[in-house]
C-alpha positions in Angstrom: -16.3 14.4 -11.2 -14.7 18.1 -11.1 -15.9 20.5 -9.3 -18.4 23.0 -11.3 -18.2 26.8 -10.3 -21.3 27.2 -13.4 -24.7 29.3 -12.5 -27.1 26.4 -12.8 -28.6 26.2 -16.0 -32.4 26.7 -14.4 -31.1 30.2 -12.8 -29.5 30.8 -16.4 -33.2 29.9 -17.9 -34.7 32.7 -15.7 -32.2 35.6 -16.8 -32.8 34.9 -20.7 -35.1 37.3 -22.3 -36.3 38.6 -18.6 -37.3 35.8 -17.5 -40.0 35.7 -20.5 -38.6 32.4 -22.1 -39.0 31.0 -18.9 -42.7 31.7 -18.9 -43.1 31.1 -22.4 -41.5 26.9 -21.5 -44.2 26.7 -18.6 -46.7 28.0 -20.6 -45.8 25.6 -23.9 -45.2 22.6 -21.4 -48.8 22.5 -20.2 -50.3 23.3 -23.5 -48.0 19.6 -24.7 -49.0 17.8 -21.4 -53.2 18.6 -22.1 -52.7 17.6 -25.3 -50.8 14.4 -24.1 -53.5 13.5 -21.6 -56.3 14.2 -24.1 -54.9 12.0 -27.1 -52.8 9.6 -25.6 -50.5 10.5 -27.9 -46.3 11.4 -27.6 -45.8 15.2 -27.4 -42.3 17.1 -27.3 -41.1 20.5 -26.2 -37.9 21.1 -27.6 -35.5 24.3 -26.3 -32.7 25.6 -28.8 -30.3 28.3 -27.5 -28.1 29.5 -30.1 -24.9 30.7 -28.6 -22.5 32.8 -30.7 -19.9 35.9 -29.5 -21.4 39.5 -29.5 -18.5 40.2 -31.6 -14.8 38.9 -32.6 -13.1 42.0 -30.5 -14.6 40.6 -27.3 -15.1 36.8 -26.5 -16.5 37.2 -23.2 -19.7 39.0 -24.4 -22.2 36.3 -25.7 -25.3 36.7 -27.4 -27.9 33.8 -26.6 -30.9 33.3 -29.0 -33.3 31.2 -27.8 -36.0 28.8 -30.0 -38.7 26.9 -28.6 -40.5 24.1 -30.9 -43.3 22.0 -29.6 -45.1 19.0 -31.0 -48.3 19.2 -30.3 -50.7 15.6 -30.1 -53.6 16.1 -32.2 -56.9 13.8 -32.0 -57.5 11.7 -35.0 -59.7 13.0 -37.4 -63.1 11.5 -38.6 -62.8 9.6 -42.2 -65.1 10.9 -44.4 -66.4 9.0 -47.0 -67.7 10.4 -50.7 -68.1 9.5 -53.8 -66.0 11.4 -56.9 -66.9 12.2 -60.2 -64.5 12.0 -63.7 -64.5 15.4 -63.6 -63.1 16.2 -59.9 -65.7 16.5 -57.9 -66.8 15.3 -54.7 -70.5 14.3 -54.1 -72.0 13.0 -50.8 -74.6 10.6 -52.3 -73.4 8.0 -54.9 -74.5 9.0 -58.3 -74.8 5.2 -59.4 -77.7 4.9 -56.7 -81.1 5.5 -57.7 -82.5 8.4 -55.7 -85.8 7.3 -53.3 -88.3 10.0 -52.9 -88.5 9.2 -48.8 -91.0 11.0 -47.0 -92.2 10.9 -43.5 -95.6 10.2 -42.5 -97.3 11.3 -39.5 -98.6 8.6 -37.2 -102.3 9.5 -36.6 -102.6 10.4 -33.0 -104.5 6.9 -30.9 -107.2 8.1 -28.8 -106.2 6.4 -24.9 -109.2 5.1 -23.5 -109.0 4.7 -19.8 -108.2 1.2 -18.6 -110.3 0.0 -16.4 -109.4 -2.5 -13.3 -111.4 -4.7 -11.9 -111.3 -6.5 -8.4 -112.0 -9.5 -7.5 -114.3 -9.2 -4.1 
């Protein structure tokens, strides 16, 4: 393995932007791992840098534009189950069904009469 003379890429991470994208990964990491831990499900955060010459007169000035994707987990969402019409729509209560006119009745109140116990002596 040669020897490397390179800045390590972490110290490189801290000068791009001012040290914003830095904050921005940390922030965008822990937003992926509580969505991980709450779903159970993969997550990703994915860092581009774009690296291109500042201009063709001077290759030793680069220009680095950072891109930070994430895929955030997502609970599964509830089915929801309805019924639809020829014309488009969406009902809650199937048409086909007859209709019940269901009403609640009050249970009349039950007077407690006081129990009485009785000992054998």
């Amino acid at each position: 393995m040669s020897e490397n003379k390179c800045t390590p890429f972490s110290q490189q991470l801290a000068y791009i932007n001012r040290g914003t994208l830095d904050s921005e990964l940390t922030e965008t990491l822990a937003e992926v791992i509580k969505a991980v831990r709450e779903t159970g499900k993969k997550g990703a955060v994915t860092l581009t840098l774009n690296c291109s010459m500042l201009n063709t007169r001077d290759e030793n000035t680069m220009k680095l534009t950072p891109k930070v994707t994430r895929s955030v987990p997502e609970l599964d969402r509830a089915d929801t189950i309805m019924f639809s019409t020829a014309d488009g729509d969406l009902l809650r209560d199937d048409p086909s069904q007859t209709q019940l006119d269901l009403r609640v009745i009050d249970k009349p109140e039950q007077s407690a009469a006081p129990i009485k116990l009785q000992s054998n002596q």
